[in-house]
C-alpha positions in Angstrom: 3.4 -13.4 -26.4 1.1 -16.2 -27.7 1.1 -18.1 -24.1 0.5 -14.6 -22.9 -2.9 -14.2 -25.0 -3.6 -18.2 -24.4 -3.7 -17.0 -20.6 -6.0 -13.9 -21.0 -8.2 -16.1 -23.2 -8.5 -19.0 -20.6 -9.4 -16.3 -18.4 -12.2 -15.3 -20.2 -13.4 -18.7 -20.0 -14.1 -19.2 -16.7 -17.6 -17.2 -15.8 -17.4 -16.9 -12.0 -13.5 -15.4 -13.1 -14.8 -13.1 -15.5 -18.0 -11.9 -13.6 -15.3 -11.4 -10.7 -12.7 -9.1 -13.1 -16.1 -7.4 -14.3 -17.1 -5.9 -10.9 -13.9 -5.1 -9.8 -13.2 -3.2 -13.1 -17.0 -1.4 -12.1 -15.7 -0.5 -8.9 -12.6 1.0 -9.8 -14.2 3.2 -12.3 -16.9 4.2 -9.7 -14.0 5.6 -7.6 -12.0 7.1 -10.2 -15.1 9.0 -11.3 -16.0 10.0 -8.0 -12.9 11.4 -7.6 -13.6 14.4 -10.2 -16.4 14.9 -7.9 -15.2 19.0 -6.8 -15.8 20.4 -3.3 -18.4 22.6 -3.3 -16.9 26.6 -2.4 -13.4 26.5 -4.1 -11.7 28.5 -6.4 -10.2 25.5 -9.2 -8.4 27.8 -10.7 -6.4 29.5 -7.8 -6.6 25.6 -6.4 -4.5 24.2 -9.1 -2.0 27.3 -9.4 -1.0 26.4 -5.9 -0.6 23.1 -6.2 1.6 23.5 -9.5 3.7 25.2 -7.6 3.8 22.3 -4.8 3.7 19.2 -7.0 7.2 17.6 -5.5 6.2 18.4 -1.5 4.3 16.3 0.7 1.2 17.6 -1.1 2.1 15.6 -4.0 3.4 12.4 -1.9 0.0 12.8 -0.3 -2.2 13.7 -3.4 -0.3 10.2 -5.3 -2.4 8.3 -2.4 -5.5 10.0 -3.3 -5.2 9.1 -7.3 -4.7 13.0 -7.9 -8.1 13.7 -6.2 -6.5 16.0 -3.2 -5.3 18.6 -5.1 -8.7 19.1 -7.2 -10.0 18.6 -3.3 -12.5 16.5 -4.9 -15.2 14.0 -2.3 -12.5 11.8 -2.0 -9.6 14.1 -1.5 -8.7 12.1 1.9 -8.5 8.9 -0.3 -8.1 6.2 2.1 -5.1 7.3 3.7 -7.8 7.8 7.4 -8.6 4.2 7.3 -5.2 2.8 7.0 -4.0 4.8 10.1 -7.3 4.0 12.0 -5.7 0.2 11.1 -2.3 1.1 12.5 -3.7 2.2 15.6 -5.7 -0.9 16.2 -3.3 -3.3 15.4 -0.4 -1.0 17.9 -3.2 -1.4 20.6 -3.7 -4.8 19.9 0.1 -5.1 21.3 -0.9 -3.7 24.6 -4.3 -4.6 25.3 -5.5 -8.3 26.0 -9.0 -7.6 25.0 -7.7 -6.6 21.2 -5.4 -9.5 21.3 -8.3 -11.8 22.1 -10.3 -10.2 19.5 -7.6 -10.9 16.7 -7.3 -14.9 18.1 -11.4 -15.0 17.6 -11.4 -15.8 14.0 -14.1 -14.3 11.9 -16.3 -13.0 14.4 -13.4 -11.2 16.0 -11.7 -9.7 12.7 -15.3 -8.8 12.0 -15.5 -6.9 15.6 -12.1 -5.4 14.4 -12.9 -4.2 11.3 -16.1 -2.5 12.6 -13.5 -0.7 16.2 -11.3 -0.1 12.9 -14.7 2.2 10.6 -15.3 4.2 13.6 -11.9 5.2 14.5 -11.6 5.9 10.4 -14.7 8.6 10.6 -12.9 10.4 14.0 -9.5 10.7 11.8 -11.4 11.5 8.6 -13.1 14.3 10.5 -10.4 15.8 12.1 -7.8 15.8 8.9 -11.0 17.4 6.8 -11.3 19.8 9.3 -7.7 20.8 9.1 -7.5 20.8 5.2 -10.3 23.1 5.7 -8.3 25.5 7.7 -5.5 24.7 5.0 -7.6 25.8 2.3 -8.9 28.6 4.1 -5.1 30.1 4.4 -3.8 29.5 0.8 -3.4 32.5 -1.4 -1.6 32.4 -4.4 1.2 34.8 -5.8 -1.4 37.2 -7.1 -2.7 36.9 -3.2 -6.4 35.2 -4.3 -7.7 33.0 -2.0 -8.6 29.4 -3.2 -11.7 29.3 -0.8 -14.7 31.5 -2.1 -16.9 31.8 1.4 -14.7 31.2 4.4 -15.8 30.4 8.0 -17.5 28.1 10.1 -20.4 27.0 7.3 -17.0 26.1 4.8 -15.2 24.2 7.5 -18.3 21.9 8.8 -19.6 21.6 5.2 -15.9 20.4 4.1 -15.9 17.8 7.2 -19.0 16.2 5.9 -18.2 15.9 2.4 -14.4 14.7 3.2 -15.3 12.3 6.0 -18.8 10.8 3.8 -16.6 10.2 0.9 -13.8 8.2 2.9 -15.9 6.1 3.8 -17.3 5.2 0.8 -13.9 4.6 -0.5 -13.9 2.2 2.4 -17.0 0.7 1.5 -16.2 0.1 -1.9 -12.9 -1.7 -0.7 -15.0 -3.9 0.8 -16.9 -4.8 -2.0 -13.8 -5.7 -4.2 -13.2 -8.1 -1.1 -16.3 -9.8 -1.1 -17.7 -10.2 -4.8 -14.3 -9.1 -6.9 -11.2 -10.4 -7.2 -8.1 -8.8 -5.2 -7.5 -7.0 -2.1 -10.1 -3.6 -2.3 -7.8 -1.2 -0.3 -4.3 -2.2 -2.2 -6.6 -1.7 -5.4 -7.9 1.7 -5.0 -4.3 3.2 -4.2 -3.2 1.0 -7.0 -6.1 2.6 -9.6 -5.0 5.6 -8.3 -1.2 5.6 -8.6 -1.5 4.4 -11.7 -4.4 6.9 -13.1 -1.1 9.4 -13.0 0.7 7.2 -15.5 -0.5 9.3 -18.9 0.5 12.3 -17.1 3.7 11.4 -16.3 4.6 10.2 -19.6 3.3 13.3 -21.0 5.4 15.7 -18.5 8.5 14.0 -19.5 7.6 14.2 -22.9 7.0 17.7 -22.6 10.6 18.6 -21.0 12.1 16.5 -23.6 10.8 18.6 -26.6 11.1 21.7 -24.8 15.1 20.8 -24.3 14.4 20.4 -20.1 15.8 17.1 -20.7 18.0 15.4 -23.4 18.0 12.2 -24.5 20.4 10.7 -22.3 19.0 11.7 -19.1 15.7 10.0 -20.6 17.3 7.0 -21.1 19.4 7.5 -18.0 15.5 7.7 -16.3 14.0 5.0 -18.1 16.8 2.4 -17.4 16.6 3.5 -13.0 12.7 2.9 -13.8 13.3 -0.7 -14.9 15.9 -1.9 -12.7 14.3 -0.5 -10.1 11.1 -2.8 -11.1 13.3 -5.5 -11.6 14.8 -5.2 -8.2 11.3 -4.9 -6.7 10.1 -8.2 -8.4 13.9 -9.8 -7.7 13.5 -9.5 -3.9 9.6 -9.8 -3.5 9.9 -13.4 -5.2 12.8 -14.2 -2.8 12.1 -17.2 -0.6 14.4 -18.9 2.3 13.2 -23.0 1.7 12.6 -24.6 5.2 13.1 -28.6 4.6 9.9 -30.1 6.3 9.8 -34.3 7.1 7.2 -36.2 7.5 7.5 -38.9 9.0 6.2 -42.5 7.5 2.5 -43.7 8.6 1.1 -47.1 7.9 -2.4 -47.0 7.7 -3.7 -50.8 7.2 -2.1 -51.8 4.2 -1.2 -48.1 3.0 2.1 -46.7 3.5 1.3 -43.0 4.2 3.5 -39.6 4.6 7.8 -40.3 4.5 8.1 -37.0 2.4 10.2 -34.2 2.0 8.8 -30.6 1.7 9.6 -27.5 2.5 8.4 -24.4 4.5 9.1 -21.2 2.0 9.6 -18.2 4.0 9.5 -14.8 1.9 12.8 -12.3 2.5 9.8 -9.4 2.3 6.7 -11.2 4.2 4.7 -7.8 4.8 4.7 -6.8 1.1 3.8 -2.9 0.7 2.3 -2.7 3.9 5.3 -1.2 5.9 5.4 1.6 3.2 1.8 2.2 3.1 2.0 2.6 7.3 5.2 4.9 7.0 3.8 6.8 4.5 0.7 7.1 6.6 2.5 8.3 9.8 4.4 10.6 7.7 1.7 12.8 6.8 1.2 13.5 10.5 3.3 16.3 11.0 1.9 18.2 8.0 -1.5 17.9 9.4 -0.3 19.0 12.4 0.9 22.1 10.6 -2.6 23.0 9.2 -4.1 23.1 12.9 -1.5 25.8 13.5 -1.3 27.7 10.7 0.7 30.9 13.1 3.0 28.6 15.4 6.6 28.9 13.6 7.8 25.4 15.7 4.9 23.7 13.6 6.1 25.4 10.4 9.4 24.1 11.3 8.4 20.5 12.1 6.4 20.5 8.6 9.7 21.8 6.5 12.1 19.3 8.5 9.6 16.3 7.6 9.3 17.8 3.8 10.1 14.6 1.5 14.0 14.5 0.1 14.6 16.4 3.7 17.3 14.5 5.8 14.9 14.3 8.5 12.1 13.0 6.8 14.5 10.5 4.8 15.9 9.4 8.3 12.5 8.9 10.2 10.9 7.5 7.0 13.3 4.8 6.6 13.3 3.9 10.5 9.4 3.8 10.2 9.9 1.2 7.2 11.9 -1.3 9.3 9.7 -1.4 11.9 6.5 -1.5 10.3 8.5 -4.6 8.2 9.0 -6.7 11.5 5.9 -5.5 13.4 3.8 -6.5 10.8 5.4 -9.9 9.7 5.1 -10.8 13.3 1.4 -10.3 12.9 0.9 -12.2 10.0 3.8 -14.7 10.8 3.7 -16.6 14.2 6.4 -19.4 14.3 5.0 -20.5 17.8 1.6 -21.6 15.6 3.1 -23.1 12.5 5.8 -25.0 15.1 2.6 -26.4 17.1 0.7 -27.4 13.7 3.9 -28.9 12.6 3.7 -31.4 15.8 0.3 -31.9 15.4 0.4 -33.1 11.9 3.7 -35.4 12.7 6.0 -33.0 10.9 9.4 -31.7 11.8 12.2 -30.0 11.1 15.7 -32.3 10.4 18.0 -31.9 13.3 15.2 -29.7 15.3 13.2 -30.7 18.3 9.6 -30.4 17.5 7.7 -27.6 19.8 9.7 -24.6 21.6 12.7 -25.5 19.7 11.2 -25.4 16.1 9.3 -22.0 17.2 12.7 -20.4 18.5 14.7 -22.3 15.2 11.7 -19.9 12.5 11.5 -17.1 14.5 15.8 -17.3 14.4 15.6 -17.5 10.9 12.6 -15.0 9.8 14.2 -12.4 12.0 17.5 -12.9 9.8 15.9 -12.4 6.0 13.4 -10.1 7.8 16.3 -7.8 8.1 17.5 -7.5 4.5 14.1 -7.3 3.5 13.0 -4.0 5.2 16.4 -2.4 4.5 15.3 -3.2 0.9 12.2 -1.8 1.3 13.6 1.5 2.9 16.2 1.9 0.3 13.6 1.6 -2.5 11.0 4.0 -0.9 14.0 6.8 -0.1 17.0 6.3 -2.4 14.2 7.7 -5.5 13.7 11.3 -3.8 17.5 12.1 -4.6 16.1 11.3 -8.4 13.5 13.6 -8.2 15.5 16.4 -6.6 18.2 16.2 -9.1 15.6 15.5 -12.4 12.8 17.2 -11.1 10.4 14.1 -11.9 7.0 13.2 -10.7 6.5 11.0 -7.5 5.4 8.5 -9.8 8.4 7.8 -10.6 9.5 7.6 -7.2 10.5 4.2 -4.8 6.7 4.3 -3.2 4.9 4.5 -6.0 6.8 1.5 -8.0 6.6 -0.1 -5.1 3.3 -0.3 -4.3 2.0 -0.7 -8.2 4.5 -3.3 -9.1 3.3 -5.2 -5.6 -0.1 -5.1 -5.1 0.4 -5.9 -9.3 1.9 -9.5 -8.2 -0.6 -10.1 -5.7 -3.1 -10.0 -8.6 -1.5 -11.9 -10.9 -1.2 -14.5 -8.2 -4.7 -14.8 -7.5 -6.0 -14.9 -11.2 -2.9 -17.6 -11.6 -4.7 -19.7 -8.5 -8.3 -19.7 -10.2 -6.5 -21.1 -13.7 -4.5 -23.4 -12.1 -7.7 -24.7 -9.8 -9.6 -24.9 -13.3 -7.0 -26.9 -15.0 -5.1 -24.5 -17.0 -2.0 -22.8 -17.4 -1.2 -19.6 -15.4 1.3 -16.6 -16.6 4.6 -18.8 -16.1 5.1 -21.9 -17.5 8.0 -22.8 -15.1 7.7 -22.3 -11.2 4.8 -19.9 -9.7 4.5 -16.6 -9.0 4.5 -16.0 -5.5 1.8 -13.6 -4.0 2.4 -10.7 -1.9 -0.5 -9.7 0.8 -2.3 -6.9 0.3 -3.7 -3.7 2.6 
């Protein structure tokens, strides 16, 4: 505990560190305020005796990405959920078109070009999934039969676009500002902040059917104990490396002996982090949308109760989703055939491997192979929970995703604040070995 409170004092010392936390902290409260912002021409009251009623359903899954703001329907009820899939898209297209490919091999200037295909494709999706919550909104009546929207029609629906679609993007653009001047990935932040804003309610929910004999003791403690080993499990396999030994071979350099070392090449059992879930997640919502567009066709009110979360459908798809989001996006972020040709360059190799192709085909080989436990792990985590909440009748925060994103995107900032002490010359959070960062959205 004192080398705990040595660390968050050392931290304090460092002005460019501090200034860095500061903003960030600004930031996160901007968005968490603006998302008690209300939609202008809804009924809160008939709004949140729906969503009582819906709390464990997609809307919930869906309103835990938005930091609780979708069922207020607040300016930022989308959340950020529109630019992450404008991101899938781009980075799927960049699979089949050359011209994205080149794009994402131009450095800077052609992540920058990215980025910017990646804002307009986030205001089409943000209009379009505004305009069906609008149409959503327009065709909820509660038990008593009151509508939730006070002056439906065209002037609600266009009005709802514009205030949906505006405040995306300046969720997005205060993502970006994390990035830049604050400390952290923005994006993983603001779903963080806002999984994590749904803490005190939780706790007080369970308190609640605890006193009111919902629960007994033992199934808290049952609940509790599944929280932490689930945490535990989530930190046990995100800090799980493969070693790769790496020679270099000896150079003599005038009188200087140089290189002759052993290293190694760590390779992470879960390279993509959160990401695959935050994808799946993303892709999961579509056939709720498409539900909202067709409020009267009974095969899209079908589609919607087969992909409901906890349904065998949904658990199935969701999973498969996971798996391959796992490997697609590791083989973005991971190319063997580039670390294999910077080995060579550099006079590196690995023992009993032929430099080149063969040390390209040996990583790829062996990142395929812990890849694989990896996303099973990851799809066991985000699914396995929902039987937990069917049976207990807990919140999603207490479900796979949400640990799973929190306790991630958590390490990731550890790991940076840990790489400004340790570049300033002073102890990070662990004493022995170093915590290994996972990447962010």
């Amino acid at each position: 505990m004192t080398d705990l409170l040595e660390t968050f004092k050392n931290i304090l010392k460092i002005p460019d560190l501090r200034r860095k936390i500061g903003y960030t902290l600004f930031i996160l409260a901007i968005y968490r305020l603006g998302g008690h912002v209300p939609t202008p021409g809804i009924d809160p009251i008939a709004l949140g005796e729906f969503f009582k009623e819906s709390q464990n359903t997609l809307f919930g899954l869906y309103d835990m990405f938005a930091g609780g703001a979708f069922k207020r329907v607040t300016v930022f009820a989308l959340g950020i959920m529109p630019y992450i899939s404008a991101s899938i898209i781009l980075q799927l297209l960049g699979t089949v078109f050359p011209v994205l490919q080149k794009l994402q091999r131009e450095g800077q200037e052609g992540r920058q070009k990215i980025t910017q295909y990646t804002r307009y494709g986030t205001v089409l999706l943000s209009m379009v999934q505004a305009f069906g919550i609008a149409i959503f909104l327009e065709n909820i009546q509660t038990r008593s039969g009151q509508g939730v929207v006070l002056f439906p029609g065209l002037g609600f629906k266009f009005l709802t676009m514009l205030i949906l679609t505006t405040g995306t993007m300046f969720i997005m653009w205060l993502g970006e500002q994390i990035n830049s001047k604050g400390i952290g990935n923005g994006i993983s932040l603001i779903i963080f902040i806002g999984i994590v804003a749904q803490l005190p309610n939780a706790i007080f929910s369970e308190a609640q059917a605890f006193l009111t004999g919902t629960r007994s003791l033992v199934q808290e403690i049952v609940l509790l104990a599944i929280v932490f080993a689930t945490v535990g499990f989530i930190v046990l396999v995100s800090q799980g490396i493969r070693k790769i030994p790496i020679q270099t071979p000896k150079r003599v350099i005038g009188r200087k002996v140089y290189g002759g070392q052993t290293s190694h090449l760590p390779l992470r059992v879960n390279t993509a982090g959160v990401i695959p879930v935050i994808f799946a997640s993303s892709i999961m919502f579509a056939p709720n949308t498409l539900a909202q567009f067709l409020p009267n066709v009974e095969f899209a009110q079908n589609i919607s109760l087969w992909f409901s979360p906890g349904a065998a459908m949904y658990n199935i798809f969701y999973g498969l989703l996971i798996i391959f989001f796992t490997y697609f996006y590791t083989a973005i972020i991971f190319n063997p055939v580039d670390i294999a040709d910077n080995l060579k360059k550099n006079g590196g190799f690995i023992p009993g491997i032929r430099p080149g192709k063969h040390t390209a085909e040996f990583l790829d080989k062996i990142l395929t192979r812990i890849t694989l436990p990896g996303a099973i792990f990851l799809a066991f985590i985000s699914i396995a929970p929902f039987a937990l909440i069917s049976v207990m009748n807990v919140s999603f925060f207490l479900g796979g995703t949400s640990v799973l994103i929190v306790v991630g995107v958590a390490l990731d900032f550890i790991q940076q604040l840990e790489s400004h002490l340790l570049m300033r010359h002073y102890d990070g959070f662990t004493k022995k070995g170093r915590i290994i960062g996972r990447r962010g959205y």
